[in-house]
N, C-alpha and C positions, 0 to 999 in steps of 0.2 A: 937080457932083460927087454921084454917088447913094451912099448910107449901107444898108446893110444891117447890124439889129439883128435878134439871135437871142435869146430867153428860153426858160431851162431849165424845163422840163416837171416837178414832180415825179410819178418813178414810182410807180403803185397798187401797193401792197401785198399779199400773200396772208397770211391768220393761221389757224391751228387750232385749234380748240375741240375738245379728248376727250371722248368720251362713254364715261366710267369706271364702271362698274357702273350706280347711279341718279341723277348727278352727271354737270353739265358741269364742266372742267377746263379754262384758268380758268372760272370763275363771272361773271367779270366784265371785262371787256375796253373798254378806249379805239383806235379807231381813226382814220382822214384819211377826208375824201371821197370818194369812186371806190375806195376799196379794200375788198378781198373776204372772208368768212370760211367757211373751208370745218370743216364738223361732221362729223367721221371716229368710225364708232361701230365700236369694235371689242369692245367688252362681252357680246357674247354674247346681247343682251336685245333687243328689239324698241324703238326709239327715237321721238323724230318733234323737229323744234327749231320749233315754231308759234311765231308773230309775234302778239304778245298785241292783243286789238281795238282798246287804249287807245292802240295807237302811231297816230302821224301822218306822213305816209303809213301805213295798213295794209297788211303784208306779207307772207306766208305763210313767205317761209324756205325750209324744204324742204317744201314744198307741206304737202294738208293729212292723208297717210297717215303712217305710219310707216315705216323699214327699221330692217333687222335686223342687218348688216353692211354698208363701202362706207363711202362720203362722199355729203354734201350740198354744195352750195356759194350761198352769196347775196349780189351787190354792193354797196354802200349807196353808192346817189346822193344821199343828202339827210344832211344834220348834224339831229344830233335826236339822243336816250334811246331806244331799243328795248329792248323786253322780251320774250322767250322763254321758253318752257315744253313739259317733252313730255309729252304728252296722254295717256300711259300712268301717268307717274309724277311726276307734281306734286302730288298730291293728299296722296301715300301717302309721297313721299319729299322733296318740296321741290325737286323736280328742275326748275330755271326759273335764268333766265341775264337779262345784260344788256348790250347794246354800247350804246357813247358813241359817236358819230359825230361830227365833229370837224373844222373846215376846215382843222388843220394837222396833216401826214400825221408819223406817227411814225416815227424810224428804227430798227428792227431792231439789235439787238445782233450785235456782232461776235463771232466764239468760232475758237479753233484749240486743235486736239488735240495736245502739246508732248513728250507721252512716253506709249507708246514711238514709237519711228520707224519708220515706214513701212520694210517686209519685215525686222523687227527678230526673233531667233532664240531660242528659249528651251527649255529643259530640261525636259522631261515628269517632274513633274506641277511647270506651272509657280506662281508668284505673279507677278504682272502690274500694274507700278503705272501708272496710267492719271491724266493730270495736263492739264492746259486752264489755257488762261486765257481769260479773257473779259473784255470792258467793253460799255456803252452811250451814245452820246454825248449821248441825249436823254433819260435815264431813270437807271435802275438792272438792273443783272442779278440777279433773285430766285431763280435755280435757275439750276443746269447739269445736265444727266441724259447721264449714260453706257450707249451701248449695244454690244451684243455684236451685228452684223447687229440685227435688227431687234427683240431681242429688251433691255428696259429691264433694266439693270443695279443702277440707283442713283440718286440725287440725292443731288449738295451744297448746298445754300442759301448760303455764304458762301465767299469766297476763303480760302485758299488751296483751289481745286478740282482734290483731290486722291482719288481712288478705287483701292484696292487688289482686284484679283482672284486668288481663290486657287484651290487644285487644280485648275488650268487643264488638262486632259487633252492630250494631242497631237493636231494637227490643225490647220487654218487658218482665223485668224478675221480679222473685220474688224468694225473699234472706230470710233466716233465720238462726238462728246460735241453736246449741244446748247444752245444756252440762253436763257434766256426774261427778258422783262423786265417792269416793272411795267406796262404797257399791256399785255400779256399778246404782244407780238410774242416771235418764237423763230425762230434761224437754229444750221443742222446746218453740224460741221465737215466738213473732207474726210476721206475715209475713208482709214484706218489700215492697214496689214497687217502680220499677227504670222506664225508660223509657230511652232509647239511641237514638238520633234522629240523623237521617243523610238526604241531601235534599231529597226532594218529587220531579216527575218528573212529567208533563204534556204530554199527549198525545191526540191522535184522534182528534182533533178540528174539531168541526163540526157546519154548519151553521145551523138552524134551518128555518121551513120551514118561521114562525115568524120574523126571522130576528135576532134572538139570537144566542147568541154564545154556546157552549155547548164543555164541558174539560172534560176527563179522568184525576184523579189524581190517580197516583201510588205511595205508600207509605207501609205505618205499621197499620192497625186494631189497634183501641183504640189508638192511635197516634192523636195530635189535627193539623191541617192545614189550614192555612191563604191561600186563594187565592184572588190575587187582578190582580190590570188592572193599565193599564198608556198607553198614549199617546205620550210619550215622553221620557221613561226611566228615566225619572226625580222624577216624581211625582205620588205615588202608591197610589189607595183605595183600602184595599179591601171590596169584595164584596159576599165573602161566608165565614165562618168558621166554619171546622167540625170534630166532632172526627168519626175519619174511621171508618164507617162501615166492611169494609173490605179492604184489601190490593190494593181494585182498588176498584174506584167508582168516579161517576159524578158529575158534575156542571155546573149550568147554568148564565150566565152573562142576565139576562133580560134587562138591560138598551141599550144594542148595538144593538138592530133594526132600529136605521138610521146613525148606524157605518160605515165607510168602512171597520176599519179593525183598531185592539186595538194590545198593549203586553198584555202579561197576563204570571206570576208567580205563585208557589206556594210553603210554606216558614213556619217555624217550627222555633218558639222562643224558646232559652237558660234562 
């Protein structure tokens, strides 16, 4: 009888270290063997993440120039203390780091984004309560940060992670929350979509040679819009609905060729 035994591999990890004006973020970081750390400088400032000479293996990291925007990235095959510094600004700012490398690999916090719900509808100018949970099975969760696309909203540090956004303008965003834990891992929720509606405007009316009526609607791209018609202010059909093509775009009324002359609206349900 032949026996076939299979052993689970654990997978390498990737983790992020910010490079925050003259500061990495975290400062200090525990990771597993075979896993990676990538240094994303988005500071504006000219960087470099050097691998100090006292480490064992010597390492250079992100070699031994500097950038100025982008990522670096470096694998650590060996358990050991490394110690980092950027050669612009350690001197002047204390700008130096350090990974723990470690033969047992960390696991990444879990995070989902709980409220609001995905293509959830709201009122220009809106408030937007943004809510996660998170845990980590092998640590603690030290931060959640909420973003708008790409752009950093907020940190909570403790549970309930809870973040309000106010005079949210109309338009369509997308929210994600992230979270980070005490070995400095961080995993991004799935992404969110809101939609903020505020009225649609009508413009250009124009007769057709036909005898139709023909409307400019002004709005929001990917926004949905009811246009309808009445005789009376009383009583609305409509008679187009469309999710915008673009921020202006057309419509035609073909039933009004022996019209004199209709209302016509154009209107965005809650």
């Amino acid at each position: 009888m032949a026996m076939l035994g299979l052993a689970n591999e654990a997978r390498a990890a990737t983790y992020t270290v910010q490079m925050v004006n003259f500061a990495f973020q975290p400062p200090t970081m525990t990771i597993g063997v075979g896993d990676t750390i990538v240094w994303n400088n988005g500071s504006g400032f000219s960087h470099s993440a050097t691998g100090r000479a006292t480490n064992s293996p010597a390492e250079a990291f992100c070699g031994a120039g500097t950038f100025s925007s982008g990522t670096c990235s470096f694998t650590f095959n060996d358990a050991g203390r490394f110690g980092y510094y950027c050669v612009l600004h350690d001197m002047s700012f204390g700008m130096n780091g350090t990974i723990t490398v470690t033969n047992a690999a960390n696991t990444p916090p879990s995070v989902s984004l709980t409220n609001p719900v995905s293509n959830a509808k709201f009122k220009a100018p809106a408030v937007i309560s943004l809510k996660a949970t998170a845990s980590d099975p092998g640590g603690s969760v030290t931060n959640v940060q909420f973003f708008s696309g790409g752009a950093l909203l907020g940190n909570v540090a403790a549970a309930p992670y809870n973040f309000n956004v106010s005079n949210v303008a109309a338009g369509n965003y997308t929210f994600t929350a992230r979270a980070l834990d005490n070995q400095g891992a961080a995993t991004t929720s799935a992404v969110v979509n809101v939609f903020v509606l505020t009225n649609a405007v009508l413009t250009s009316p124009t007769r057709l040679p036909g005898g139709q009526f023909k409307l400019t609607v002004l709005g929001i791209a990917n926004q949905t819009y009811a246009t309808e018609r009445s005789s009376n202010f009383v009583n609305w059909t409509a008679f187009s609905t469309n999710v915008a093509p673009a921020n202006s775009f057309n419509v035609t009324d073909t039933t009004s060729t022996n019209v004199l002359f209709r209302f016509y609206r154009a209107r965005q349900d809650l």
